[in-house]
C-alpha positions in Angstrom: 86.9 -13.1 -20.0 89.0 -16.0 -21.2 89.4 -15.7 -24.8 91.6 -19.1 -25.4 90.4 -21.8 -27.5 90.9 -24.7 -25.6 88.9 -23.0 -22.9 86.1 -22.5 -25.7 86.4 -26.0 -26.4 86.0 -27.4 -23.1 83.0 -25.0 -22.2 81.3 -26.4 -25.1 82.3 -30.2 -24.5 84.0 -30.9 -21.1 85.8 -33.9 -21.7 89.0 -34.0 -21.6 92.0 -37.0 -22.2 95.4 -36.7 -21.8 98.4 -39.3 -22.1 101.4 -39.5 -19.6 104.4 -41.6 -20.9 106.1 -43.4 -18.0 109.6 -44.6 -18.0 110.2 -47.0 -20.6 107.2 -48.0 -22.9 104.3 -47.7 -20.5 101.9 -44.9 -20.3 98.9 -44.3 -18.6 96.3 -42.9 -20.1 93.3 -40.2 -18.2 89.8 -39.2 -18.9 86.5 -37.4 -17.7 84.2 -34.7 -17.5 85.5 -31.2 -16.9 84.4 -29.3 -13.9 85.2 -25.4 -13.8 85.3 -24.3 -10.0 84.8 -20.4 -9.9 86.4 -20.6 -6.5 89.0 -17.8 -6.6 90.0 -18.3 -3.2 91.3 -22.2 -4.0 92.8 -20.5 -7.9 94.7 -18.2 -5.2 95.9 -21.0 -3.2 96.7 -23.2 -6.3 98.7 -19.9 -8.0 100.7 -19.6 -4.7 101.8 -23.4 -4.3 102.7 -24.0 -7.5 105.7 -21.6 -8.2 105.3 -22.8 -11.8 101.3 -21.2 -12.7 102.3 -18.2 -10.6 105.5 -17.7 -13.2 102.9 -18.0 -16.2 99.9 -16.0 -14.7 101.4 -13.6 -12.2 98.6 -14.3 -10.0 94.7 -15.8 -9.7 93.2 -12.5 -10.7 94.2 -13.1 -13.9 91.3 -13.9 -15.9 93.4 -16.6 -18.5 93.8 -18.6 -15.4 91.4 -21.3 -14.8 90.8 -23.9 -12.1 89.4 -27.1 -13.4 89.3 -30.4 -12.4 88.4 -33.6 -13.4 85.2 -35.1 -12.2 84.7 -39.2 -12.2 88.7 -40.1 -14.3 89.2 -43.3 -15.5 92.8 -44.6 -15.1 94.2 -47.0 -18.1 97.9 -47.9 -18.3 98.9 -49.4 -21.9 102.4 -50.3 -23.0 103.7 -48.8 -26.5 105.5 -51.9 -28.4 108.0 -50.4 -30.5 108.1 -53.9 -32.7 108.8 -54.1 -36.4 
């Protein structure tokens, strides 16, 4: 069972936003719902094409490792201005 709180936290509201800066002052902000997929097949093929999860979970059996995705995102780029 996954015990982290962010999982917690998206069980009991799945939506999610995140912010990626882009190179200079532009970024691009990312929301929607939250979809868990239970499919441990595709959390197998995700853990062995991404060198990165399988260095932090060791493999999909791992039960701290969940696939997600998000369902319906809404794209918004912005630009920071850095102006006094």
């Amino acid at each position: 069972m996954n015990t982290k709180r962010v999982y917690a936290q998206l069980k009991s509201k799945p939506i999610a936003e995140y912010i990626v800066q882009a190179k200079g002052f532009k970024s691009l902000r990312v929301n929607g719902e939250i979809t868990f997929d239970d499919n441990r097949d595709a959390a197998l093929a995700m853990v062995e094409k991404v060198p990165q999860i399988k260095k932090m979970y060791g493999d999909a059996a791992d039960t701290h490792f969940e696939l997600i995705y998000m369902k319906n995102p809404e794209f918004k780029w912005f630009e920071v201005n850095h102006q006094k």
